[in-house]
C-alpha positions in Angstrom: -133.9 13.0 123.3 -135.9 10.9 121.6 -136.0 7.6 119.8 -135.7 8.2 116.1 -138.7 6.7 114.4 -138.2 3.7 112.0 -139.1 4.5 108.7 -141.2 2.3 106.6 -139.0 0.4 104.8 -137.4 0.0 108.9 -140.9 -1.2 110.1 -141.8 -3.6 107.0 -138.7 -5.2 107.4 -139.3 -6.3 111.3 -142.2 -6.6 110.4 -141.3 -9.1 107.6 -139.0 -10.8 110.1 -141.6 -11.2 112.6 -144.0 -13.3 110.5 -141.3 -15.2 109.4 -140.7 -15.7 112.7 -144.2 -16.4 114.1 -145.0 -19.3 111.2 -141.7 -21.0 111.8 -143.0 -25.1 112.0 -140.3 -25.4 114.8 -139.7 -23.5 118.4 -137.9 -20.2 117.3 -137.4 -17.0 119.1 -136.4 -13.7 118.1 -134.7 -11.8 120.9 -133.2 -8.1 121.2 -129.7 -7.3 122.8 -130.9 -7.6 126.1 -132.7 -11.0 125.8 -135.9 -9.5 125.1 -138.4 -11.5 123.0 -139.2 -9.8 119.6 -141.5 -12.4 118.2 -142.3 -16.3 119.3 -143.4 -18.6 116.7 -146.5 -20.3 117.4 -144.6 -23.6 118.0 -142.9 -22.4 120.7 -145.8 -21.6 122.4 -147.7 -24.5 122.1 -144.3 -26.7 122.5 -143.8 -24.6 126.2 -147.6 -23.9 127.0 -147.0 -20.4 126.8 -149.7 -17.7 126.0 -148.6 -16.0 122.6 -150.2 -13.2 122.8 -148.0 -12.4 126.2 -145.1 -13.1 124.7 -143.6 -10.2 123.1 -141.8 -7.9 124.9 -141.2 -9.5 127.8 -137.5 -10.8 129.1 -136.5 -14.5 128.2 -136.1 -15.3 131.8 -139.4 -14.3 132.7 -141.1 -16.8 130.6 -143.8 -19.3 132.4 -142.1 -19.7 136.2 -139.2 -18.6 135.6 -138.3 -21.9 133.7 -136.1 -19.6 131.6 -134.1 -18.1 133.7 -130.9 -20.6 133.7 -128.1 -18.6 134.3 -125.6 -20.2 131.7 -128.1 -20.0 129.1 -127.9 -16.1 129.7 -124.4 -16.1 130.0 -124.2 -17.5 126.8 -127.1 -15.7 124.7 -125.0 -11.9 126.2 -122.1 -13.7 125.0 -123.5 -14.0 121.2 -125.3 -10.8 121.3 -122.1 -9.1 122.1 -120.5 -10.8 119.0 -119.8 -14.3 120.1 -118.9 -17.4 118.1 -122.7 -19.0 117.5 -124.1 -21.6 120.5 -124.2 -24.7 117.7 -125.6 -27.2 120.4 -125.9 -25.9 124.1 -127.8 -29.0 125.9 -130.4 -27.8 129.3 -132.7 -29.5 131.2 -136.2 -27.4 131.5 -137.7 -27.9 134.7 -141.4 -27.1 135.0 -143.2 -27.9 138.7 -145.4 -30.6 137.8 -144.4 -31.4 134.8 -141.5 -33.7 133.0 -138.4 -32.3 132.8 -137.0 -31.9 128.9 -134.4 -31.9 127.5 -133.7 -29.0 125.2 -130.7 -28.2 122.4 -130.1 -24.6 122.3 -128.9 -22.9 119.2 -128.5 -18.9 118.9 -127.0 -17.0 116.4 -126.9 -13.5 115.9 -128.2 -11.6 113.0 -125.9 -9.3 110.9 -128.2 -6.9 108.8 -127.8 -3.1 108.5 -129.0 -2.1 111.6 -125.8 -3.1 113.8 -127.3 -0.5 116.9 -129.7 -2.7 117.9 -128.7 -6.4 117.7 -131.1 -9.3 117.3 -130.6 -13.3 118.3 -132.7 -16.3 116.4 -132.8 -18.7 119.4 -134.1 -22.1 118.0 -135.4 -24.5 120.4 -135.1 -28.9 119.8 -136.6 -30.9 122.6 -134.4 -34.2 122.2 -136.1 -35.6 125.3 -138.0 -38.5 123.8 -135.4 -38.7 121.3 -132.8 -39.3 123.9 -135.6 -42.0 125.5 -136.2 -44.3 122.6 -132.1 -44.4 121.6 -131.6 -45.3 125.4 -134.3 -48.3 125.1 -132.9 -49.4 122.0 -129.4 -49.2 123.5 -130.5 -51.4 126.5 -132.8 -53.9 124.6 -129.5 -54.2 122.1 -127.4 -54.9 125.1 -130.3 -57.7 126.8 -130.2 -59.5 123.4 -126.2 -59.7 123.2 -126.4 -61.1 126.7 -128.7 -63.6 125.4 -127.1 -64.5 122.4 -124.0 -64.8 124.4 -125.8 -66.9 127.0 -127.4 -68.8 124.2 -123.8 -69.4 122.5 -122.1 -70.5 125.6 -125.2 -73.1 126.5 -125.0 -74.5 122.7 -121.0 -74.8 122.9 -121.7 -77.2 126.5 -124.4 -79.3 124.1 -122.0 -79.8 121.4 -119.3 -81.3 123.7 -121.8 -83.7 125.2 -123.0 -84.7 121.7 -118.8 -84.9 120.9 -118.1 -87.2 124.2 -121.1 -89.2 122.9 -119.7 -89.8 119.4 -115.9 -90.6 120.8 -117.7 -93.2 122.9 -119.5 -94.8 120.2 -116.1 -94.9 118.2 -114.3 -96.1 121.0 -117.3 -99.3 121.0 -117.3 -99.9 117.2 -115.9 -103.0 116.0 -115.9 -101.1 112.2 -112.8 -99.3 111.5 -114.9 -97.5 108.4 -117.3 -96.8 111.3 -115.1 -95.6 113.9 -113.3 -92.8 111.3 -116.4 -91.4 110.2 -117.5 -91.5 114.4 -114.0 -89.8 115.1 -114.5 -87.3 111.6 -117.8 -86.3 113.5 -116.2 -85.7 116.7 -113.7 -83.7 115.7 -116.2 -81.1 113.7 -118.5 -80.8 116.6 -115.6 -80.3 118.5 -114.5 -77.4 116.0 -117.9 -76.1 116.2 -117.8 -76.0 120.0 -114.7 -74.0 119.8 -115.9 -71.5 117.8 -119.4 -71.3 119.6 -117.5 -70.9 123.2 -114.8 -67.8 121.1 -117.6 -66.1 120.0 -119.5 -65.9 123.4 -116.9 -62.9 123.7 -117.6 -61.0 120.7 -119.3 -58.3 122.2 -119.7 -56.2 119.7 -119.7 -58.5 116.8 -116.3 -58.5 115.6 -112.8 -60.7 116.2 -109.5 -60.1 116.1 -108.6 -63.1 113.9 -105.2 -63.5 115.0 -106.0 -64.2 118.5 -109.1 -66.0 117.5 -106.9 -68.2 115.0 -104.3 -68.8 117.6 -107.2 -70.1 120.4 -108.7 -72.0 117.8 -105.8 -73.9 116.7 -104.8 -74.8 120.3 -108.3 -76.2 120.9 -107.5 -78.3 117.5 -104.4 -79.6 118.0 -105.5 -80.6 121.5 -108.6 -82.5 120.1 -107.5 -83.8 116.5 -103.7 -84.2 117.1 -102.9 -87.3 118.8 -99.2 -87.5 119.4 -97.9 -83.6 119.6 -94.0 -84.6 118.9 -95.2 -85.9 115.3 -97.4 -82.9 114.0 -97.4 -79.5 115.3 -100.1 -76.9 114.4 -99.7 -73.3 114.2 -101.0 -69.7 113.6 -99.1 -66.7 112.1 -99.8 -63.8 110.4 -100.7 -60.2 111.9 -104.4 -60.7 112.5 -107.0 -57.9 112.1 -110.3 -57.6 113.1 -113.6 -58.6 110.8 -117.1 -59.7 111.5 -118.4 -62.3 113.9 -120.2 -64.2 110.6 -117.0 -63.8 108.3 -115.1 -65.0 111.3 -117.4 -68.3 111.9 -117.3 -69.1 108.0 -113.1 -68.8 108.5 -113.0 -70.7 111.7 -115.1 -73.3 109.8 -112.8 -73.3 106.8 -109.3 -74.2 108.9 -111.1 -76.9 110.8 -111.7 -78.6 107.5 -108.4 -77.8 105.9 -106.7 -79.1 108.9 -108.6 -81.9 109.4 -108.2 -83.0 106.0 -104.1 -82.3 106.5 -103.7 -84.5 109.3 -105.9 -87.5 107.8 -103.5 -86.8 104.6 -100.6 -85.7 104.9 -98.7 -87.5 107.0 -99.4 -91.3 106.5 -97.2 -94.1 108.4 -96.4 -91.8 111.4 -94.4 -88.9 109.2 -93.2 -86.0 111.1 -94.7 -82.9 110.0 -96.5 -78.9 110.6 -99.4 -77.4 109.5 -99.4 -73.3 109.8 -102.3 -71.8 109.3 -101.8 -68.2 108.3 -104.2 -64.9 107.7 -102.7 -61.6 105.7 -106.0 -58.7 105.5 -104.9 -55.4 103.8 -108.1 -53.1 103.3 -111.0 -55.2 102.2 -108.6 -58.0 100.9 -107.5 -61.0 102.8 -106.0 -63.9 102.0 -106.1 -67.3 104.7 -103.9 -70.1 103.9 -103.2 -73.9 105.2 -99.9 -74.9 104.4 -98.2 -78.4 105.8 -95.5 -80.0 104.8 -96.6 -83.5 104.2 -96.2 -86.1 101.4 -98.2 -83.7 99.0 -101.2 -84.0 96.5 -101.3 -87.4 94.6 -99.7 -87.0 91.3 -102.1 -88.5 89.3 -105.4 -85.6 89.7 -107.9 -87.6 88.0 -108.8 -89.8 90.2 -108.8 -87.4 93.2 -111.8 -87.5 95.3 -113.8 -84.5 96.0 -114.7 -85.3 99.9 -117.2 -83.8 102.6 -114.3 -81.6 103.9 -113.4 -80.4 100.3 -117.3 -79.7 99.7 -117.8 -77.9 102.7 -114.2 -75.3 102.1 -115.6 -74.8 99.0 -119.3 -73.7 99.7 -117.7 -71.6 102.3 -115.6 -69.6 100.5 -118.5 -68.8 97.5 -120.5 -67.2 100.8 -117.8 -65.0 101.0 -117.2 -64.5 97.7 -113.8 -65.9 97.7 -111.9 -67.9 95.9 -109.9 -71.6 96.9 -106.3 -72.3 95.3 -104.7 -75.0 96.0 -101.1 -75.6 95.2 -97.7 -77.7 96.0 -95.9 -76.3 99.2 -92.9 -77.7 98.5 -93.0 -79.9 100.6 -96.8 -80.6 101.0 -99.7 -78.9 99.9 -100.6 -75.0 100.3 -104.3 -74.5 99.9 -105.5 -70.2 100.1 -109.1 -69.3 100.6 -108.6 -65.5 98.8 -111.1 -62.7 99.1 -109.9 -59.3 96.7 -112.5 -56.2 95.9 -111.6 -54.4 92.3 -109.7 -51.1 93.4 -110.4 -48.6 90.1 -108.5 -45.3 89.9 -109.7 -42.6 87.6 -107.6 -42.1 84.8 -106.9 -38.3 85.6 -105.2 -39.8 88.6 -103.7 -43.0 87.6 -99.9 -41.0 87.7 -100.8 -39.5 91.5 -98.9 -42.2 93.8 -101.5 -40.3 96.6 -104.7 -40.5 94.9 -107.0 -42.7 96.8 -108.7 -45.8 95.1 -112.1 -46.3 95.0 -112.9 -50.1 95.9 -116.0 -51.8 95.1 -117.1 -55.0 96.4 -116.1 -58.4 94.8 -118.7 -59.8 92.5 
């Protein structure tokens, strides 16, 4: 028996589809129920040096050398043509003699439209290869410069402990008590400095976690600004949390000061004493404190001061749009370098204990 004939509204309609098909900008294919190509687009053909005009008609796998022909991409097309999920993102390799291999992203999907007897796929056709190329240079010249950097980091943290040894020297030679503090002040930054240089050679992919970093750092003070350990201890607490190598370096920089200026301060005539040094982040707030218990701030504030240390905390914490407090510890002196974004909740919401705030960053 024979074929029925389409009727015209049957035949304008493929047609219709066919054009569509054949001006698509990108690689498309328009294949029957058994993987026979309908209609190329012109893309395709130029994409895949294929002849358009011998396109149609002929079986998928029979395309250029048999190129085609993979059997888990035909697996997969029978799959969808029998009613299938869709192939979102099926990834092959398209090996032509002679030519580079691509590689392709597959996605078919199968048509539903009145004429259910005689099934048709869309195949589209996205060659990722150079793509895939350029994101794997960037990815390796990414990776060359953090070696670098590292490298670079690790040879500036060795020059600023000559330049420290240098200036301990010099100290140790001055006759000038004045001289020799400021010589030993010096030190004891670059020192600092050097610290943080050396912890950051292993920030790999540019972030800390701030309580390890706090607790290395601290060690490296106490060992270099601490003289005698049985009269002032230093320590770290809180629960850490990871942030950014450059809002890490600004923090590192900060307790250095703070510390420093605690054990110049506050604890004159060989006073026993601690200094904690302690970071609390929730969300995009964080709060990093200094506390000792020493002999305290000088009662009278108005003749207080403002030294390099206090100058340099300060500047610091306007880069990261923070604020400085300082206040009576009770004993000593607690000073808190704090960093809060606004959190607004719209007003439909404000009695939902689950709606989620929206938080914008700290002017």
């Amino acid at each position: 028996m024979a074929a029925p004939v389409p009727s015209y509204s049957e035949q304008a309609a493929l047609s219709l589809a066919m054009a569509v098909v054949a001006s698509s900008p990108g690689p498309l294919l328009l294949l029957d129920g058994d993987l026979n190509i309908v209609a190329a687009s012109a893309s395709f053909a130029e994409a895949f040096d294929i002849d358009p005009a011998s396109v149609a008609g002929r079986p998928l796998a029979a395309l250029g050398a048999g190129e085609w022909a993979a059997p888990q991409l035909q697996a997969l097309l029978d799959a969808t043509a029998s009613g299938a999920p869709t192939i979102e993102a099926y990834e092959m390799d398209l090996k032509r003699r002679g030519r580079k291999t691509r590689r392709l992203i597959i996605h078919a999907q199968r048509l539903v439209y009145l004429d259910l007897g005689n099934p048709r796929l869309l195949m589209a056709v996205t060659d990722v290869t150079d793509s895939r190329a350029s994101a794997k240079a960037k990815d390796e010249t990414l990776r060359q410069n953090l070696v670098l950097l590292q490298e670079v980091r690790h040879r500036v943290a060795n020059s600023l402990q000559i330049i420290a040894s240098v200036l301990l020297q010099n100290a140790k030679k001055t006759q000038s008590d004045e001289t020799r503090g400021h010589l030993k002040d010096a030190h004891n930054r670059v020192m600092s400095v050097a610290e943080l240089e050396r912890q950051l050679t292993g920030s790999g992919d540019g972030h800390l976690d701030v309580g390890v970093y706090f607790t290395n750092l601290c060690a490296s003070i106490e060992a270099s600004m601490i003289r005698d350990h049985d009269l002032i201890s230093l320590d770290a607490t809180g629960a850490g949390g990871v942030v950014p190598v450059r809002v890490s370096t600004s923090l590192g920089l900060i307790v250095t000061e703070l510390v420093i200026n605690a054990v110049k301060h506050a604890f004159p005539e060989g006073r026993h004493g601690k200094i904690v040094v302690d970071f609390a982040l929730h969300g995009p707030n964080w709060v990093l404190s200094v506390t000792d218990d020493g002999v305290g701030m000088p009662t009278d504030t108005a003749h207080i001061r403002v030294g390099l240390g206090t100058s340099i905390v300060q500047a610091l914490a306007k880069q990261l749009d923070a604020t400085v407090e300082t206040e009576p510890g009770h004993p000593g002196t607690r000073v808190a370098i704090i960093h809060t974004q606004i959190a607004l909740v719209d007003e439909d919401t404000v009695d939902d204990a689950d709606a989620p705030a929206v938080a914008l960053p700290a002017a």
